[in-house]
C-alpha positions in Angstrom: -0.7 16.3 -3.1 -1.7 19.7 -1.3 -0.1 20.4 2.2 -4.0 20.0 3.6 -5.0 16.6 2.1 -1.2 15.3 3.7 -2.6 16.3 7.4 -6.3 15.3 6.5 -4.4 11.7 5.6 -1.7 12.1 9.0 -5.2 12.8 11.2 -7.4 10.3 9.5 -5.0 7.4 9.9 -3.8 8.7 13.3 -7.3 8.8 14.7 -8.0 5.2 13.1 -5.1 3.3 14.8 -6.1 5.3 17.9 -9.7 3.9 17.2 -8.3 0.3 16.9 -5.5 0.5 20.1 -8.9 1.3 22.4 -11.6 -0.9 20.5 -9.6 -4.2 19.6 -6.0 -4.1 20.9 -6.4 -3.4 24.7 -8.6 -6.4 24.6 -5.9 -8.9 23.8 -8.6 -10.1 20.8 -8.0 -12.3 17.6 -7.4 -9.1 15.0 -5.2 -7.2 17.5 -2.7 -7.6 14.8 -4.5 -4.8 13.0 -2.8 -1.9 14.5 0.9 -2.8 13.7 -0.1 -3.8 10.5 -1.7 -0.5 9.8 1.0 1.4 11.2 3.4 -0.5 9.0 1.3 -0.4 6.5 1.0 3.5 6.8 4.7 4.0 6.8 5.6 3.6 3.3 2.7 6.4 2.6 4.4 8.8 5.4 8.0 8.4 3.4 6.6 9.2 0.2 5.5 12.7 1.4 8.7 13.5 2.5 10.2 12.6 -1.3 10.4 15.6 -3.3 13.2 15.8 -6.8 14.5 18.9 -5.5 16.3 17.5 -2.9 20.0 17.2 -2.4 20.7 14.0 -4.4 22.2 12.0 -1.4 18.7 12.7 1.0 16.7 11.8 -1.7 18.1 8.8 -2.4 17.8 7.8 1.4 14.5 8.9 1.5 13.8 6.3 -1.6 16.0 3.7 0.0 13.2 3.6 2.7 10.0 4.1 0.8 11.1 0.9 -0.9 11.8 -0.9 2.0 8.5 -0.6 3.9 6.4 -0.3 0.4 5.3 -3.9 0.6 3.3 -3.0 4.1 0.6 -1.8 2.4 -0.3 -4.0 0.0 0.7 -6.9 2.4 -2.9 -5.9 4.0 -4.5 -7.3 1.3 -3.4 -10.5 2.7 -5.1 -10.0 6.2 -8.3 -10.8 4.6 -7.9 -14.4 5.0 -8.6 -13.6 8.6 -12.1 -13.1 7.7 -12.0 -17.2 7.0 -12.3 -17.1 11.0 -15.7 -15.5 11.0 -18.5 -17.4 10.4 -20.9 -15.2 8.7 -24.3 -17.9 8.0 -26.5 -19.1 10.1 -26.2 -23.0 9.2 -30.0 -23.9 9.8 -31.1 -21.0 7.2 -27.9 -20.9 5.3 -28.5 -17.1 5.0 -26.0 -14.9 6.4 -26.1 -13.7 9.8 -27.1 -10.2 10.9 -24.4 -10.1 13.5 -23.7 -6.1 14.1 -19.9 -7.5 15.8 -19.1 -9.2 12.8 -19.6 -6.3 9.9 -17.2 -3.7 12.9 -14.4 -6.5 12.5 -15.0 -6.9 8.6 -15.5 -2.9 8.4 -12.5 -2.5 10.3 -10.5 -5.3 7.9 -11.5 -3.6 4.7 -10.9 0.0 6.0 -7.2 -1.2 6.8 -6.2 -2.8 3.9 -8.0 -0.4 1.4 -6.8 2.7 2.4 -3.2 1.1 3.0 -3.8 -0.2 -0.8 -5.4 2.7 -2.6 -2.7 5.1 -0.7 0.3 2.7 -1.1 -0.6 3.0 -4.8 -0.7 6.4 -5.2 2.7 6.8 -3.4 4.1 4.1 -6.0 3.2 6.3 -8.6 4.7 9.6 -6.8 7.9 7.5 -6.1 8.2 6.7 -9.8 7.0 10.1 -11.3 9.9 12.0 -8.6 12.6 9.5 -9.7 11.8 10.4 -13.6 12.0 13.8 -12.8 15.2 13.8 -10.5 16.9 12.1 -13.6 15.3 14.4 -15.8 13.7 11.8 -18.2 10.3 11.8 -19.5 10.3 8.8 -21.1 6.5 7.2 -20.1 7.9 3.9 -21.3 10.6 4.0 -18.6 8.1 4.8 -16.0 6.1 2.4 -16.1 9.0 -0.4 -16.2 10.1 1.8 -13.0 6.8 1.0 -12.0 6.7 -3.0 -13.0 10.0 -3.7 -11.2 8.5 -1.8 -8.0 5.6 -4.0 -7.9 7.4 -7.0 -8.7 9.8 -6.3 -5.8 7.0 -5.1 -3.5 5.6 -8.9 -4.5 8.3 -10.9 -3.6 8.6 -8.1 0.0 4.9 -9.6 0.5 5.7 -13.0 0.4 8.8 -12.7 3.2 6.3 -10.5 5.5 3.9 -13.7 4.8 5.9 -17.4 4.8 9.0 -16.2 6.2 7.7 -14.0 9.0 10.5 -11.3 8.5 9.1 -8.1 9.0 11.5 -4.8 7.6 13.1 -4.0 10.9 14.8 -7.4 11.4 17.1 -6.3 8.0 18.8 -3.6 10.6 18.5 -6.3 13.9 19.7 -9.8 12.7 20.8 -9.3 8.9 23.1 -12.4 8.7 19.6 -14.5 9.4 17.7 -12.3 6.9 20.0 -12.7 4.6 20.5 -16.4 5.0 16.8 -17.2 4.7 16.2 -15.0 1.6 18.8 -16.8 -0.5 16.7 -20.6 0.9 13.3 -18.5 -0.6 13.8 -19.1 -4.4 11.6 -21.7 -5.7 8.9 -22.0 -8.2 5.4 -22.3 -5.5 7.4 -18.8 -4.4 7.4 -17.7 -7.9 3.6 -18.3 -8.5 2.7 -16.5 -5.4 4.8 -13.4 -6.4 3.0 -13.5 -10.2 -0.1 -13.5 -8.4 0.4 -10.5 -6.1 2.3 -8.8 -9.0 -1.1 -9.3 -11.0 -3.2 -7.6 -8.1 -0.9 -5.1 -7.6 -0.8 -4.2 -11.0 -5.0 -4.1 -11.5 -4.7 -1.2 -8.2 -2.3 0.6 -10.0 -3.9 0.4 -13.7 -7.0 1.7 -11.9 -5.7 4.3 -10.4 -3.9 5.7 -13.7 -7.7 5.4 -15.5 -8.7 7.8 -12.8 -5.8 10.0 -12.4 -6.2 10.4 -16.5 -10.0 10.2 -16.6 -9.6 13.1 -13.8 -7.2 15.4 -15.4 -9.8 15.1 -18.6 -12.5 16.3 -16.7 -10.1 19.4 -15.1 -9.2 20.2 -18.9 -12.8 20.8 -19.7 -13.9 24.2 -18.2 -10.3 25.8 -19.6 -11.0 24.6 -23.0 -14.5 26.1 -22.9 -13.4 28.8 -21.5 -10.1 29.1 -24.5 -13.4 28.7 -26.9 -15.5 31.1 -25.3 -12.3 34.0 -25.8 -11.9 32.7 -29.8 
């Protein structure tokens, strides 16, 4: 990722949690939980810019220690939509749905947040995985992807604390004896269920993103190959 489309990402998110502290947080409304979550969500994204295999082993471990630990913010948004279930969108005399202009800003502003958290938290899963392979000098696309897999998995079971346990990542440095003690209590097989099915979400972003990245880098390939066949 170019040095430009880092800032355009930095400004655009910047200027939407600005956009939500002055539209729906100073007013103390239902979805005021939207800007932590963004920011939170946005953190993970942040770290993985800073990640690069060149680095001295020790800061780059850090730096992954961190990406991991905030990594379930983004797709955690996903879960937010089940605060649409408190807007009632049809008109119960027509059954149609309501043209309510307040209604599509809180759903706009619902999907913008978890999507761009998603589609962005996804791309910095496969950044994270594709610097690790290349720190350890491996290129093994086999033992990415598991890389990948156990990520997800662990960014599953980060979703469900965040969730049902209501820990967020910065009580792991305040009260860690509690953390602790309540993730050991966790383990049980509704628990389990839940983290298949996040798992299988996840997984769907991220096999969508690869078809693009690969259908994308096809498309680049073309003009130099006509351009090799033009030279022959």
């Amino acid at each position: 990722m170019s040095r430009k489309i880092k800032w355009l990402i930095r400004l655009s998110f910047l200027a939407y949690m600005i956009y939500i502290y002055l539209t729906v947080f100073r007013q103390g409304g239902y979805f005021s939980f939207l800007l932590l979550n963004t920011f939170l969500g946005y953190l993970p994204i942040e770290a993985a810019m800073h990640i690069d295999h060149k680095q001295p082993t020790i800061f780059f471990v850090l730096l992954i220690i961190l990406w991991l630990l905030f990594y379930p913010n983004a797709p955690y948004l996903l879960t937010d939509l089940f605060h649409l279930s408190s807007i009632d969108p049809y008109n119960h005399t027509t059954g149609l749905m309501t043209f309510n202009l307040h209604m599509w800003l809180t759903f706009t502003n619902l999907l913008v947040s978890s999507l761009s958290c998603t589609i962005l938290g996804t791309w910095s899963l496969e950044y994270v995985a594709d610097q690790i392979m290349l720190k350890i000098k491996l290129n093994h696309t086999w033992m990415r992807n598991i890389l990948v897999v156990i990520f997800i998995t662990a960014s599953s079971v980060g979703v469900y604390i965040g969730r049902f346990l209501r820990l967020h990542t910065a009580y792991l440095f305040l009260s860690p004896n509690w953390v602790i003690n309540d993730l050991v209590k966790m383990w049980n097989p509704r628990m389990m269920i839940f983290v298949i099915f996040m798992t299988i979400i996840q997984m769907v972003d991220w096999i969508t993103l690869r078809c693009y990245l690969k259908a994308n880098s096809k498309i680049e390939e073309l003009p130099q190959k006509k351009v090799n066949n033009d030279v022959a």
